[in-house]
Biopython code that builds the backbone (N, CA, C, O; Angstrom):
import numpy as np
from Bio.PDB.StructureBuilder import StructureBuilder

atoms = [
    (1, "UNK", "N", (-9.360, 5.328, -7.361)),
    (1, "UNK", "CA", (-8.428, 6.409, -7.145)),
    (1, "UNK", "C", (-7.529, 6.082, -5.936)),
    (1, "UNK", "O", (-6.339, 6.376, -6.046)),
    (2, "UNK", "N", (-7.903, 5.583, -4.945)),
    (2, "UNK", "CA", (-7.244, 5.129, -3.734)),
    (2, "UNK", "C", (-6.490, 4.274, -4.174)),
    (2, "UNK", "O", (-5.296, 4.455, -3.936)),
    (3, "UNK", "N", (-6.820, 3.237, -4.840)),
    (3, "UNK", "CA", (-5.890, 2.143, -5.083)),
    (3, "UNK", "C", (-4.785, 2.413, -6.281)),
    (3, "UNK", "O", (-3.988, 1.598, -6.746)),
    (4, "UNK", "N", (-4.956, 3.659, -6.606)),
    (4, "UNK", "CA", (-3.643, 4.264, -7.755)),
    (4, "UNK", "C", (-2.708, 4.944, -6.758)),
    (4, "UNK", "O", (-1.506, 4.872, -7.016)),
    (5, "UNK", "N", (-3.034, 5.504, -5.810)),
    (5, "UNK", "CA", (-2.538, 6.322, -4.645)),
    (5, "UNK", "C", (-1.840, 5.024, -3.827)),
    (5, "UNK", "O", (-0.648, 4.977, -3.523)),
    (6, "UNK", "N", (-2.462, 4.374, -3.646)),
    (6, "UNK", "CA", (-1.707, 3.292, -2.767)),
    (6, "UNK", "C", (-0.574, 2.746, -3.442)),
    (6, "UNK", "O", (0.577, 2.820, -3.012)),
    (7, "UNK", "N", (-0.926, 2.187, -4.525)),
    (7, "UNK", "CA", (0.321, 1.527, -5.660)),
    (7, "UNK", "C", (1.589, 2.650, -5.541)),
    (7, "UNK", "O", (2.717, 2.468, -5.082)),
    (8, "UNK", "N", (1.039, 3.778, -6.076)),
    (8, "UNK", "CA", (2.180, 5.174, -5.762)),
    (8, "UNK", "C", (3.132, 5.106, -4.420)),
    (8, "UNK", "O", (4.352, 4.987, -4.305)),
    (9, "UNK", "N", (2.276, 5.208, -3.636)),
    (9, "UNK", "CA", (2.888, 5.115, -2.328)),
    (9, "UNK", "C", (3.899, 4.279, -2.304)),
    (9, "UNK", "O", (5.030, 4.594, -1.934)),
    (10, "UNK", "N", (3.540, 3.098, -2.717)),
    (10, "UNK", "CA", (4.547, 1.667, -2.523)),
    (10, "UNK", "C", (5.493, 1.700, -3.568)),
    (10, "UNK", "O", (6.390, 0.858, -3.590)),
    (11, "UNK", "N", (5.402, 2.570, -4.437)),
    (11, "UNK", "CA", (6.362, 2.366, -5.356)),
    (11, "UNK", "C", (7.641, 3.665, -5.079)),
    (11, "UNK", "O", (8.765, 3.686, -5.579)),
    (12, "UNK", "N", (7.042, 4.650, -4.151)),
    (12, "UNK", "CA", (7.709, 5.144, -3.697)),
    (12, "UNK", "C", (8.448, 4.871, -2.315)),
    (12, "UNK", "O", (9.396, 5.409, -1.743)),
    (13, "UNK", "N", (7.718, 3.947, -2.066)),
    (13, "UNK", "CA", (9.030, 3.387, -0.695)),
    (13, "UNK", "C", (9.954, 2.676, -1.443)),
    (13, "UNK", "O", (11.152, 2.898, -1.268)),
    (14, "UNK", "N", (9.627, 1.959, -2.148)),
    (14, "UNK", "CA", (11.096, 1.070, -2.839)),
    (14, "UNK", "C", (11.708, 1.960, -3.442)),
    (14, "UNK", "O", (12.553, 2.237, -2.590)),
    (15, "UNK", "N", (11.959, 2.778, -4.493)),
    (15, "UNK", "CA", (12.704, 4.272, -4.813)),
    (15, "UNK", "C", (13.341, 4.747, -3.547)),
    (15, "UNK", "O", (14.531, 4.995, -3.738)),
    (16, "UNK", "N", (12.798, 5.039, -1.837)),
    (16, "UNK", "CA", (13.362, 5.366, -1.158)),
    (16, "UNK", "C", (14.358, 4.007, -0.512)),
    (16, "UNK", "O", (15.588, 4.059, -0.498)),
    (17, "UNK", "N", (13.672, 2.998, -0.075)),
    (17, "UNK", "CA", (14.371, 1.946, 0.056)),
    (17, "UNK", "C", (15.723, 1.912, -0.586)),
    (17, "UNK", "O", (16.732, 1.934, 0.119)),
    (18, "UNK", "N", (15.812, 1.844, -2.311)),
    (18, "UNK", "CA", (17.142, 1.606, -3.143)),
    (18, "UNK", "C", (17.968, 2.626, -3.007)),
    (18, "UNK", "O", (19.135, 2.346, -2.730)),
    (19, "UNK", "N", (17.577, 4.099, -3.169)),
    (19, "UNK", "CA", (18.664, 4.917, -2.550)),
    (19, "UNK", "C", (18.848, 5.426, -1.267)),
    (19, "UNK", "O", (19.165, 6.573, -0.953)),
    (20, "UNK", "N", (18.550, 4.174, -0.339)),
    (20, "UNK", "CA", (18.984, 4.331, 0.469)),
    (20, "UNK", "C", (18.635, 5.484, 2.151)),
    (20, "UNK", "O", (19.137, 5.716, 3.251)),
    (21, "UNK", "N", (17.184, 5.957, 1.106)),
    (21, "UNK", "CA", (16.851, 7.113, 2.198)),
    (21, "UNK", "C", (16.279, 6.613, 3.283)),
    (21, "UNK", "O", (16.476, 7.152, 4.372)),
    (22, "UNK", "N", (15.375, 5.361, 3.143)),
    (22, "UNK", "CA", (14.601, 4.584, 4.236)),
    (22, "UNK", "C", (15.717, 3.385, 4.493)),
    (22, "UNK", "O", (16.151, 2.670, 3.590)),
    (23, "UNK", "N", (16.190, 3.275, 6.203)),
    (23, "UNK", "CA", (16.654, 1.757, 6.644)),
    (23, "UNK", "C", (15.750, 0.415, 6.324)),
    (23, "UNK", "O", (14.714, 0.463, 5.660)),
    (24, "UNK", "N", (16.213, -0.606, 6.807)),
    (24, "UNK", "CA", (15.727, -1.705, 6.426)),
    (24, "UNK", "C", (14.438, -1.589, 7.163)),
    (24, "UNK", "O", (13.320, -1.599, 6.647)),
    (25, "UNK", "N", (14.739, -1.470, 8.510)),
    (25, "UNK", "CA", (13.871, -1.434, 9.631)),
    (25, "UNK", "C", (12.133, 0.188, 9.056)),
    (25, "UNK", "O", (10.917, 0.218, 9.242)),
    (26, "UNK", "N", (12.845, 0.851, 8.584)),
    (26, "UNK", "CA", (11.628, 1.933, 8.408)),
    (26, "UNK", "C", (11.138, 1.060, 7.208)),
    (26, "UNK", "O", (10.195, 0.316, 7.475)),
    (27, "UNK", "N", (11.587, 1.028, 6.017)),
    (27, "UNK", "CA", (11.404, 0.485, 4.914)),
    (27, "UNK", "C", (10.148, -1.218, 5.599)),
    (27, "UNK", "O", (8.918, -1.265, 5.589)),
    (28, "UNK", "N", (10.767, -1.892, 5.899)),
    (28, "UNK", "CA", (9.729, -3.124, 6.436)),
    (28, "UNK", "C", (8.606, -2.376, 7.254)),
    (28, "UNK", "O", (7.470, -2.791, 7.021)),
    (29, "UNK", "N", (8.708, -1.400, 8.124)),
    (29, "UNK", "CA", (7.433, -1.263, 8.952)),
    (29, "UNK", "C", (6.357, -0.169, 7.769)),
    (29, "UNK", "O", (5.156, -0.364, 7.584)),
    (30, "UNK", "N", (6.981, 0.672, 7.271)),
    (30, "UNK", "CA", (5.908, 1.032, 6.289)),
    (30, "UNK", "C", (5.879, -0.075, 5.165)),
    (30, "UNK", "O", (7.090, 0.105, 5.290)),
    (31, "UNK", "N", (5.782, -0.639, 4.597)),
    (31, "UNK", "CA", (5.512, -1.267, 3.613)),
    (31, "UNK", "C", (4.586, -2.146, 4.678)),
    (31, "UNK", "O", (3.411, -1.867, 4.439)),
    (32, "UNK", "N", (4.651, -2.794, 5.412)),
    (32, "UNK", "CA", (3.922, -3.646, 6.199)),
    (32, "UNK", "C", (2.661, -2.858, 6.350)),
    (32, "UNK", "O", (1.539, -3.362, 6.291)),
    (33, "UNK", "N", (2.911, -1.587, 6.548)),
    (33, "UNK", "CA", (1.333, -0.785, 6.746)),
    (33, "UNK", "C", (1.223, -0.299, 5.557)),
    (33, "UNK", "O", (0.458, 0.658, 5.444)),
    (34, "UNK", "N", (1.788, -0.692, 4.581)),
    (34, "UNK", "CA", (1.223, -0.047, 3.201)),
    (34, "UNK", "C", (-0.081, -1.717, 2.301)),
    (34, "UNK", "O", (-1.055, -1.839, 1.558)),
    (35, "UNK", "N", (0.845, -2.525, 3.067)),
    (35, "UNK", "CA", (-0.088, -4.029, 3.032)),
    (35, "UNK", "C", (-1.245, -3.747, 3.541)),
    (35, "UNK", "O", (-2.239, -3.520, 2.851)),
    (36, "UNK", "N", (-1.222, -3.734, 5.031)),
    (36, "UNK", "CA", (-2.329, -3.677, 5.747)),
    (36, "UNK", "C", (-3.022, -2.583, 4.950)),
    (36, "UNK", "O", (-3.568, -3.281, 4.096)),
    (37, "UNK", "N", (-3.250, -1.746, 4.756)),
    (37, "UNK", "CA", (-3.593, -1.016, 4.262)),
    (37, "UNK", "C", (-4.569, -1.190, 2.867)),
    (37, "UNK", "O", (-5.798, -1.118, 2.839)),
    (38, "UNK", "N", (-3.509, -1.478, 1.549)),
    (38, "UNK", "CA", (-3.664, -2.449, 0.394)),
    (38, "UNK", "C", (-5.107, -3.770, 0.784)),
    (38, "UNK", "O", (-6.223, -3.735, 0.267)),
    (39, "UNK", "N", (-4.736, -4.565, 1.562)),
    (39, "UNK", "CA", (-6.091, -5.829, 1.950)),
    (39, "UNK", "C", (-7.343, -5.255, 2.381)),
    (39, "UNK", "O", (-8.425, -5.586, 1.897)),
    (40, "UNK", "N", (-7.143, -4.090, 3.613)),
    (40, "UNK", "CA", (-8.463, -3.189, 3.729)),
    (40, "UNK", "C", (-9.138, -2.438, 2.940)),
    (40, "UNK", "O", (-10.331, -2.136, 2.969)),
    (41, "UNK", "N", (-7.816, -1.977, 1.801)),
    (41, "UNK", "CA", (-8.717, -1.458, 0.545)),
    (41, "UNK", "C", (-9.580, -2.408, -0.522)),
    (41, "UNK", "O", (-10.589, -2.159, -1.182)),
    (42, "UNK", "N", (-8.722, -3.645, -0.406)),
    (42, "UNK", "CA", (-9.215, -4.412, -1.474)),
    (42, "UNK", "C", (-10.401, -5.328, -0.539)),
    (42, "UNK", "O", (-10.994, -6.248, -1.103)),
    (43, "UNK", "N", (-10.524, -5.187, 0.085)),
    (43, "UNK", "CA", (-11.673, -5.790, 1.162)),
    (43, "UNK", "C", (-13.257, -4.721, 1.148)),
    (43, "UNK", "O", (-14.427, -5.054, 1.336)),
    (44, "UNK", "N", (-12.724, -3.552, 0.882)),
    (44, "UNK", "CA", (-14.101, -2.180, 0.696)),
    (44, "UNK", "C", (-14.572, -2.380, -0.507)),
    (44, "UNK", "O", (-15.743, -2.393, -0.889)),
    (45, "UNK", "N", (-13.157, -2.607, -1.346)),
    (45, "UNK", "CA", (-13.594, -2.692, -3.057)),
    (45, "UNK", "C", (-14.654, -3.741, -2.551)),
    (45, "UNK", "O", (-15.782, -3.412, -2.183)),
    (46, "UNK", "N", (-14.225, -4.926, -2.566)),
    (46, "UNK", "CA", (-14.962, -6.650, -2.585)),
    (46, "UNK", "C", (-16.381, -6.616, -2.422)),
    (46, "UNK", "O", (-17.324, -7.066, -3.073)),
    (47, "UNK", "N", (-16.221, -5.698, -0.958)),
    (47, "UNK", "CA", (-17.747, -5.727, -0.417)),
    (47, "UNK", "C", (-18.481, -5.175, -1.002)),
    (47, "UNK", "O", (-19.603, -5.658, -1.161)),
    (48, "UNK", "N", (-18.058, -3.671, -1.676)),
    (48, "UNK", "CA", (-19.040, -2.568, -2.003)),
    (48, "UNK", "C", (-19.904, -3.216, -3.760)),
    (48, "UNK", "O", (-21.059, -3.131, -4.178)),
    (49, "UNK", "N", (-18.464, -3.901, -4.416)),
    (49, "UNK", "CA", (-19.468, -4.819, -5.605)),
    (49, "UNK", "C", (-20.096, -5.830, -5.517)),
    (49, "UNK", "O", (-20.693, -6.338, -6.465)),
    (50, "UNK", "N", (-20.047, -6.480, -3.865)),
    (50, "UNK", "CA", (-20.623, -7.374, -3.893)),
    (50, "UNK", "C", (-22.254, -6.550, -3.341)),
    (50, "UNK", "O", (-23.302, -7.060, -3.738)),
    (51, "UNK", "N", (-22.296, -5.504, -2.585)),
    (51, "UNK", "CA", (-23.379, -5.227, -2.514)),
    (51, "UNK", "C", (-23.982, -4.053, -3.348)),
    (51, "UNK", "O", (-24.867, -3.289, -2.964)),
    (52, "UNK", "N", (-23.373, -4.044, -4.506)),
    (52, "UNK", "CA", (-23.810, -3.334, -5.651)),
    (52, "UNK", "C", (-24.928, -4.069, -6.840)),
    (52, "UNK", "O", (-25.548, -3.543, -7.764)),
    (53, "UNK", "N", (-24.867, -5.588, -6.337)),
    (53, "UNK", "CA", (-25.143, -6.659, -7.084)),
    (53, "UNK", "C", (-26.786, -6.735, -7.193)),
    (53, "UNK", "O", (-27.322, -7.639, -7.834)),
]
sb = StructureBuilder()
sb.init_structure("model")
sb.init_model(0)
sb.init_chain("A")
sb.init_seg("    ")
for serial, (resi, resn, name, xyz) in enumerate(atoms, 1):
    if name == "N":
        sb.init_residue(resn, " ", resi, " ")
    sb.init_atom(name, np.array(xyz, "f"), 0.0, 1.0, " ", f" {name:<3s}", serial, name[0])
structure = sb.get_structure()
């Protein structure tokens, strides 16, 4: 569920990005924390099936 929420998120900065509502500068620093973000999620996923095993 998080990681459908996250995808969302990011697909809504580029929508804001193209028309123009987010600058270059806002647009790069959230997406950069929408990354960081994205690797820490996919890092909880990793672990939690690896210790589901």
């Amino acid at each position: 569920m998080a990681h459908g929420s996250l995808t969302e998120l990011q697909n809504q900065l580029l929508i804001s990005r193209d028309v123009r509502y987010l600058d270059g500068r806002q647009f790069d620093s959230l997406w950069g924390r929408s990354v960081t973000a994205q690797k820490l999620l996919n890092g909880l996923i990793r672990s939690s099936r690896i210790r589901s095993k």
